[in-house]
C-alpha atoms as one frame of an Amber mdcrd trajectory, in Angstrom:
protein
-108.501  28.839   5.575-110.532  26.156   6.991-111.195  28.140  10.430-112.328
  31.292   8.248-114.680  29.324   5.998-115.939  27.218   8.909-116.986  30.541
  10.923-118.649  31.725   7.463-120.522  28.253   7.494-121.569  28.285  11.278
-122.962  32.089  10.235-125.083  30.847   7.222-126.544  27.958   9.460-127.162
  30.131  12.053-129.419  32.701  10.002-131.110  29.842   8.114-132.178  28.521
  11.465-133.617  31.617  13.059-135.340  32.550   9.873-136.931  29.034  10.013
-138.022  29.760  13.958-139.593  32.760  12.830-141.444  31.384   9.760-142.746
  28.812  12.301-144.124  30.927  15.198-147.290  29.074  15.467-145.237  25.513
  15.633-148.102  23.836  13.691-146.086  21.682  12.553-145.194  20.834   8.921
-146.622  22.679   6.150-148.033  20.768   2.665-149.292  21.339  -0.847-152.216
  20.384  -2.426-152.408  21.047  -5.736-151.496  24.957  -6.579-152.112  25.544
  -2.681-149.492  25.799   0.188-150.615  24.952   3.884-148.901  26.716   6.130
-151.075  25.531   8.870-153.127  28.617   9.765-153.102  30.021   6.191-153.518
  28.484   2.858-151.934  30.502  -0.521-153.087  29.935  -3.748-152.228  30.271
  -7.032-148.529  28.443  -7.366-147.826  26.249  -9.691-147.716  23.028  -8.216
-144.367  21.626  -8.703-143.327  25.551  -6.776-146.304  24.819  -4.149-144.493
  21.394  -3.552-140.786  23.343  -3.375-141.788  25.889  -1.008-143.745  22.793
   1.124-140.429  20.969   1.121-138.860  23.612   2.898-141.204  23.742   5.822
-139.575  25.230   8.835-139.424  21.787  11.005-137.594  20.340   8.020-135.059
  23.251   7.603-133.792  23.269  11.264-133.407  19.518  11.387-131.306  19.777
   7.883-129.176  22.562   9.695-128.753  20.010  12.999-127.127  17.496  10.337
-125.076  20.020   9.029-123.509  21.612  11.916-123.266  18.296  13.659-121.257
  16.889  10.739-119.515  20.570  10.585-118.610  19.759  14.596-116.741  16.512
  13.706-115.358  18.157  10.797-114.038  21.470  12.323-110.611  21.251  13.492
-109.227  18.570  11.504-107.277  18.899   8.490-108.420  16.312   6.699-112.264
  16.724   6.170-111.577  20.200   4.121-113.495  19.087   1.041-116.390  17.892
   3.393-116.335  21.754   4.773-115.632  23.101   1.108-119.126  21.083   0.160
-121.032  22.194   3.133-120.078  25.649   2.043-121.091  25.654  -1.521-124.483
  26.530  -1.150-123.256  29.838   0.146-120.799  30.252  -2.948-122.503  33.719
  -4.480-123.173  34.898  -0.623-121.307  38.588  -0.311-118.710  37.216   2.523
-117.725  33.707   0.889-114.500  33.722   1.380-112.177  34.540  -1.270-109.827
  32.000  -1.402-112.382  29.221  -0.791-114.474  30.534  -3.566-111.455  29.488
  -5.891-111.337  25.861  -4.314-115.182  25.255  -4.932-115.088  25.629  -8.975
């Protein structure tokens, strides 16, 4: 069980990470809100409401891939030992309503 939800978990990461590369093809570096504005470096969109325009700023691509380092370097000491299955189980639980959780770890994370 945890081998199957650990491959799940390395497949999540790894799509969160290239969508981040490609949302950052410029590499301007990280992207901030001003008010109901987003700067996403070469563009600026308008018309958010600012606690959203500070959200989607949050989530700038730089951030994302070094919150998906963390994770897979914590999922690395964390992947073949028995122990650490809750720390893989909450890793996971973003992921809980994504089409190929795994069944019988989407019982464990209620």
């Amino acid at each position: 069980m945890t081998e199957e939800l650990v491959k799940f978990l390395k497949a999540r990461l790894d799509e969160e990470a290239d969508l981040a590369r490609r949302c950052d093809g410029d590499g301007c570096g990280e992207w901030s809100a001003h008010g109901d504005t987003v700067d996403f470096c070469q563009v600026d969109l308008l018309g958010f409401h600012p606690t959203i325009a500070q959200h989607v700023a949050l989530h700038d691509p730089a951030r994302v891939l070094r919150e998906i380092e963390a994770k897979q370097r914590i999922l690395a000491r964390h992947a073949h030992d028995p122990w650490p299955y809750h720390d893989v189980q909450d890793l996971a639980s973003p992921y809980v309503d994504h089409p190929d959780f795994p069944a019988q770890a989407k019982n464990s994370a209620a």
